[in-house]
Phi, psi and omega in degrees: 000323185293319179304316210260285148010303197276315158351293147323313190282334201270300186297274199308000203262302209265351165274354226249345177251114168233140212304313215228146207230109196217094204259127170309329178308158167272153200325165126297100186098007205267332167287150163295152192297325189310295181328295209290335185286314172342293188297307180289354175300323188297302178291357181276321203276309200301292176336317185279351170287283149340280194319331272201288226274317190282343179282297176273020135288302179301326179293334192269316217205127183289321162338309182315311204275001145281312191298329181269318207275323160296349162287303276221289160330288208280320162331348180248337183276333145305312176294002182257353166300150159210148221226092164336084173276335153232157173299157167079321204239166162191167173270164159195181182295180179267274144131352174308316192295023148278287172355268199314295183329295193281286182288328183107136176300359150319285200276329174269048118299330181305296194294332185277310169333301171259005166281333180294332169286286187318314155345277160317294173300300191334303215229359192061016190271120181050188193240179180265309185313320179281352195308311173294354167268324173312308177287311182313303200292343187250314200286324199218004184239313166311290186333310193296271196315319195283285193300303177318323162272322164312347167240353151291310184264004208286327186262001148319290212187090199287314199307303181328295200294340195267279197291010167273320182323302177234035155279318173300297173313327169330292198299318172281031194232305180293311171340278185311296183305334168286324173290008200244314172271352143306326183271342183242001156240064179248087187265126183075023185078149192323278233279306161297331173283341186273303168332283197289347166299311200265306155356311177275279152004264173358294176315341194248289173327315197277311194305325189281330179293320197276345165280345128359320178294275196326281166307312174280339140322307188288271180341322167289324173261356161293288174301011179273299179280354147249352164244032200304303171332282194292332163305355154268344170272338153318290196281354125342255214282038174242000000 
């Protein structure tokens, strides 16, 4: 199973490379300066929280931090498919709402921070300027919505409750980026620039949240049956 698992990643890995690079994050250099300092302001206390948080977690069982380095693995490789959606721009999964699930929206601020960064050196996806507008929409505003529903429903129905966590964040990830870009180009007003930001998006997006769902349900019950230990020491300390 462990074979057939590394395989999957190794494959989704190898879709993620492409010639020409047209990233939903936002641009390098594409926010205004006020704007782009603003989002980091936002994203510093939840990281220094997440920080905190992967440090007294990670301490009762070393296991955890393979288990954060595969939460961690598969966010950049969903988030690194892309799907054209606009010139300049394109959608993809988040891939944070696994996270959020197992650690709690802290520790994936953590996680959305450094898949966003290597992301930026790496693939040109989004910026070092952008990086803090980046982590609110993905790292940390998907993450917030993905956990608050999974543990309203978990105990209803967890698969329902797994795949609504990130299908929605999803969705709530691209949200926050169109208010987020409505806001600092809002030629013809806040409300049309945000309508045609998400719009576009959209189109792409809603197909892509829900296999996004779809995939982290399989992905969620593999480590529930291999990694049942620690996921009780996750839902332990948290």
């Amino acid at each position: 199973m462990t074979k057939k698992f590394t395989l999957l990643m190794m494959m989704a890995f190898v879709l993620t490379i492409t010639p020409n690079v047209y990233a939903m994050h936002i641009a390098e250099g594409f926010l205004p300066p006020t704007w782009a300092g603003v989002y980091f302001v936002i994203a510093a206390p939840f990281v220094i929280i997440g920080l905190k948080q992967v440090r007294s977690k990670s301490s009762s069982n070393k296991d955890i931090k393979m288990l954060l380095g595969l939460v961690a693995a598969y966010a950049f490789i969903l988030s690194a498919m892309k799907i054209p959606s606009v010139t300049g721009s394109c959608s993809h999964p988040t891939g944070t709402g696994l996270s959020a699930i197992l650690f709690g929206p802290f520790v994936s601020s953590v996680v959305g921070v450094i898949v966003l960064l290597f992301q930026a050196i790496l693939l040109a996806h989004g910026g070092l300027t952008t990086l803090g507008a980046n982590t609110v929409s993905m790292g940390i505003a998907g993450p917030i919505v993905s956990y608050i529903l999974y543990r309203a429903l978990k105990n209803k129905n967890k698969r329902v409750a797994v795949f609504l966590a990130a299908c929605i964040g999803d969705l709530v990830t691209y949200f926050v980026t169109s208010v987020q870009l409505a806001l600092a180009f809002p030629g013809g007003g806040f409300g049309a620039a945000f309508i045609k930001f998400f719009s576009i998006f959209s189109i792409t997006q809603i197909p892509l949240a829900i296999v996004e769902g779809i995939l982290t349900v399989v992905i969620f019950e593999f480590i529930e049956s291999h990694s049942g230990k620690e996921l009780e020491i996750l839902s332990e300390v948290k």
